[in-house]
C-alpha positions as CSV (number, residue, x, y, z in Angstrom):
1,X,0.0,0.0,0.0
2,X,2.9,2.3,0.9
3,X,4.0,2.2,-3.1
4,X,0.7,2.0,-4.5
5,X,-0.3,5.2,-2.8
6,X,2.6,6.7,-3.9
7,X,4.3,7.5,0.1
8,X,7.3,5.9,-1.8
9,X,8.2,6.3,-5.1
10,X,10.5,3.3,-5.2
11,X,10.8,0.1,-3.8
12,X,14.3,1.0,-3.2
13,X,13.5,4.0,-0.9
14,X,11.0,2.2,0.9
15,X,13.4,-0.8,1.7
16,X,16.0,2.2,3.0
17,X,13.3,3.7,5.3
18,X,12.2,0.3,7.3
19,X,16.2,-0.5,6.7
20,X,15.7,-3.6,4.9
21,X,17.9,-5.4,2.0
22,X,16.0,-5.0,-1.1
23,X,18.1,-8.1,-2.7
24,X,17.2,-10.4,0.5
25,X,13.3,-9.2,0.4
26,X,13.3,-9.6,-3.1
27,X,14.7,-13.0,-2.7
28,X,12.6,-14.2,0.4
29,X,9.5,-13.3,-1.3
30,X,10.4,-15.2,-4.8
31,X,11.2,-18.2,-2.8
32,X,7.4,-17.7,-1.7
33,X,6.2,-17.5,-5.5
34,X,6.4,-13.4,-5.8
35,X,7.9,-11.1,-7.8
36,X,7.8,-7.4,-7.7
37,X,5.9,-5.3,-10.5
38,X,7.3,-1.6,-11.4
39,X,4.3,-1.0,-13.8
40,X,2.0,-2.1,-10.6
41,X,4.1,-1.2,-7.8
42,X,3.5,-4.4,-5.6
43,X,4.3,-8.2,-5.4
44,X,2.5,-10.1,-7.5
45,X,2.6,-14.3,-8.1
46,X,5.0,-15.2,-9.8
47,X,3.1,-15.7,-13.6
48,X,0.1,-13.4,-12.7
49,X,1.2,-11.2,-15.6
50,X,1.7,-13.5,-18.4
């Protein structure tokens, strides 16, 4: 929600502001069938797109 309503404009700077690893988030969450969406600004499952 915090990207979507535009409070962050990157993933990135939200990810700096809760100090978390971008790369391990990124990573923890495909491992759970997610990947994040610039165009949408969120996690989505991993094929929701195609």
């Amino acid at each position: 929600m915090l990207l979507r309503d535009e409070e962050f404009d990157s993933l990135e700077s939200l990810c700096y502001n809760f100090n978390e690893d971008i790369d391990k988030l990124k990573a923890n969450l495909r491992e759970a069938g997610y990947v994040y969406s610039e165009e949408q600004r969120q996690f989505r499952p991993i094929g929701f797109d195609e």
